[in-house]
N, C-alpha and C positions, 0 to 999 in steps of 0.2 A: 511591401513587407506586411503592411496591416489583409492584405489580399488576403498573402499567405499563411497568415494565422488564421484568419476566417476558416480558409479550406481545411485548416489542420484539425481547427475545432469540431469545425461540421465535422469531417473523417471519423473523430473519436468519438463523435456525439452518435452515429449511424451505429459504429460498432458496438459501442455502450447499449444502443437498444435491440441489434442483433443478438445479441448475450443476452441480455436480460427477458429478452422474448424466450429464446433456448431454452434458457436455465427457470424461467416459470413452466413451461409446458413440456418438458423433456417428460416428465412422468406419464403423459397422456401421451405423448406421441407415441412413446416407449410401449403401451399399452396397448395402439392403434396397429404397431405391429404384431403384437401377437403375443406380448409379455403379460404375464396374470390374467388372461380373459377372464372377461367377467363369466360367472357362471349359474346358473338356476335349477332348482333341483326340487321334488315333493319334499314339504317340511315330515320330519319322520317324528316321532314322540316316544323316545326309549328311555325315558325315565325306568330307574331302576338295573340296569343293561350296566357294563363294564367294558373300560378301553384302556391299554396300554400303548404310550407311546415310546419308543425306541430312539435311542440317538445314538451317536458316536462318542467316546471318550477323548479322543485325538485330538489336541492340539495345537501340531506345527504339522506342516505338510515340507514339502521341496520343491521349491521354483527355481529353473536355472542356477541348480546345486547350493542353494541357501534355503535355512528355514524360513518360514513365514507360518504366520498365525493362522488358524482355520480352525474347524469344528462343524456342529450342524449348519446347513443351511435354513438360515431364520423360518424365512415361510413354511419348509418344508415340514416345521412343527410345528407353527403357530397356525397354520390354516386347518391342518386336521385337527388340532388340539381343539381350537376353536368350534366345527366343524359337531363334534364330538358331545362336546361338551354344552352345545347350544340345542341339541337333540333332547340330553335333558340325563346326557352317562353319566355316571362319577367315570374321572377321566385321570390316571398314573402316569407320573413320566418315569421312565428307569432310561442308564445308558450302562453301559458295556464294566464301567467300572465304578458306577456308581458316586453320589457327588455333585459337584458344579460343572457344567455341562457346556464346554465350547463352542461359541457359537461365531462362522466365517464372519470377517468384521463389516467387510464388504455388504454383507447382505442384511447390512442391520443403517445402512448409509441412504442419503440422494444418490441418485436417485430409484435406484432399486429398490427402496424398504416402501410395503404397502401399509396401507391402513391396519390390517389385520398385526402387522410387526405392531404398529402405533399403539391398540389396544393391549398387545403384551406387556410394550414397556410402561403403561400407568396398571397394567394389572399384577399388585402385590402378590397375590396367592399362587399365581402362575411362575410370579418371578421365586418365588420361595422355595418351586416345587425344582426350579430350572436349576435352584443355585445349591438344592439338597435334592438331588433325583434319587432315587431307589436305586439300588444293587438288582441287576438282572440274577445274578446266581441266587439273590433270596425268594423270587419271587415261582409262584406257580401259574405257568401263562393260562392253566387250561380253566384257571378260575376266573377269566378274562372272555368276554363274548367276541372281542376281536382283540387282535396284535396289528399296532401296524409301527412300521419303520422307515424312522425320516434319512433321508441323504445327506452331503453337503461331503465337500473334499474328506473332510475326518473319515469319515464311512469308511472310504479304501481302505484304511489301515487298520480298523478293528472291527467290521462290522463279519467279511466272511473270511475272518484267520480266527474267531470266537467260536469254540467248541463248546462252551455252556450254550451261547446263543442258538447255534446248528441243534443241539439235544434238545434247547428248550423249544423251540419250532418244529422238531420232530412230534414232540410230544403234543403239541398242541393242535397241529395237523390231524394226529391220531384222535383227538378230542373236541373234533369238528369246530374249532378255533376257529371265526373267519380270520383270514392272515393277507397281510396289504405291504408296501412299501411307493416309495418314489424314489425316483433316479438313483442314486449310488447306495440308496436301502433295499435296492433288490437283492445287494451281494450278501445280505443277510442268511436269502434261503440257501445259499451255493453248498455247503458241508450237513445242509436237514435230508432228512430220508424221507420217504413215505410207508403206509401200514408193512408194507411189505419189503424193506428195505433195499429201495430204491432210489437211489437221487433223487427228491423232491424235485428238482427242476428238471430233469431228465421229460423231454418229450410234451413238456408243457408250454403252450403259448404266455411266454413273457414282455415283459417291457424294463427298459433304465434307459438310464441315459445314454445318447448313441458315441460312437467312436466319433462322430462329425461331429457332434458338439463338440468331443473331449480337445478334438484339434482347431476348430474353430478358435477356442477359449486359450491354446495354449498350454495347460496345465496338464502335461504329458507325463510327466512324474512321477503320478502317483501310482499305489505298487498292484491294484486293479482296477480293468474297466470293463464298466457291468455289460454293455454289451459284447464283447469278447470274451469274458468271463462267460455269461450264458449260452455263448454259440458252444464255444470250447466245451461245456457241461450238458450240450445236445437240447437243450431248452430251443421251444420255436420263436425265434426273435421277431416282434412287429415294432413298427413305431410309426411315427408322421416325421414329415421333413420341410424345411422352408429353407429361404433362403439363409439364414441361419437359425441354426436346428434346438437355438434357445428360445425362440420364438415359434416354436411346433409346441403338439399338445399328442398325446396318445395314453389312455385308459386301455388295459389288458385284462381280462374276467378269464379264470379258467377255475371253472369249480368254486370251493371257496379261497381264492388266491386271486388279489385287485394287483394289479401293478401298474405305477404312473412313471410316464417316460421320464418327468423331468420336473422345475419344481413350479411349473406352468399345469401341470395336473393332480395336484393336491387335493383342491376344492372336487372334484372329478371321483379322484380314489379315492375320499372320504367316503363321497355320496355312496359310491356302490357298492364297500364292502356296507357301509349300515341300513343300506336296500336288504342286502344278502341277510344279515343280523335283524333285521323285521321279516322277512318273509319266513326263516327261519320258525 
């Protein structure tokens, strides 16, 4: 009897440290596949310069015909925001309706939240900006040196069914705006034209998030996806792929238009559109 408590102890003492080993280094390991690479880039110094960040007003989404809570994906606006604003920008947040700004809960948890979330949640001014965001209908994008737009579940459902947002990207395009997105903020440019009124995305090498991810992930639901949205709107679709496609990375440059496949290429789209906005 005393054996078989021994062996039961050891048992749970093994698994106790299989766990506890897991649960301290899931974030690196998580990283070791290809989630947040680290990334490095010339430091730029655009003190003075102007950046708007864009998010979703959304939410609840639909999973398996019930709602569930969503909005931006965390990093997808705390890394450019950051990103941006560590350049030396005065840096605006606006979303779709202006207000307190949804953000997926998940991506604000263990062990997906980065460092860069971490800085968010002790930074007051950010949090202020997050929880009173600017009205896109009041703003003028083209007094902005870039526009860029974050992703996350919300996106799908207000980011390209927004006909202010489609005009105001029109106009900003027209007003050599560099303009940027990641994963589900590409469907932002889907309803903008260019000078000559054409589908903005019509015949341009893009990037979002891919249909393999969307199904990878499960979240089939929701009511567009930005890769089939951009084939269907004649955009040239690239991206990268791994064994799963949340762990790929893919930056897209066409003119001044960055698009980042997914929220693994933030740090990435940042860099390039405020390359584009220096060389500028």
């Amino acid at each position: 009897m005393k054996i078989g408590w021994k062996i039961t102890l050891i048992t749970f003492g093994i698994i106790f440290v299989i766990l506890g080993t897991t649960t301290l280094f899931l974030p690196t390991i998580l990283r070791g596949l290809g989630w947040h690479p680290h990334f490095e880039g010339e430091a730029f110094d655009l003190t003075g310069k102007k950046a708007l960040v864009i998010t979703t007003s959304e939410d609840t989404r639909i999973e398996n015909g019930k709602p569930t809570p969503t909005g931006v994906y965390a990093s997808e606006m705390t890394v450019p925001y950051y990103a941006f604003l560590d350049a030396g920008m005065t840096v605006d947040i606006a979303s779709i309706k202006g207000g307190k700004i949804p953000i997926e809960p998940v991506s604000l948890r263990w062990p997906l939240r980065i460092d860069v979330d971490k800085r968010f949640l002790d930074d007051q001014d950010f949090l202020d900006k997050v929880e009173n965001s600017l009205l896109i209908d009041d703003l003028n994008f083209s007094e902005y040196d870039l526009v860029y737009m974050a992703g996350g579940w919300g996106a799908s459902y207000d980011l390209g069914q927004s006909e202010v947002l489609a005009q105001k990207i029109t106009e900003a395009f027209a007003n050599d705006v560099i303009l940027g997105s990641v994963c589900h903020g590409v469907l932002g440019f889907l309803q903008a034209n260019d000078t000559e009124n054409t589908p903005l995305v019509e015949g341009r090498t893009m990037t979002g998030v891919t249909d393999k991810q969307v199904q990878e992930l499960g979240i089939t639901e929701t009511p567009l996806h930005p890769e089939e949205e951009l084939r269907k709107a004649g955009a040239n679709f690239v991206s990268a792929t791994a064994f799963r496609d949340m762990f790929a990375t893919y930056v897209a440059i066409d003119g001044n238009i960055v698009t980042g496949q997914n929220q693994n290429s933030g740090p990435g789209t940042a860099w390039e559109m405020m390359k584009l906005v220096y060389e500028s």
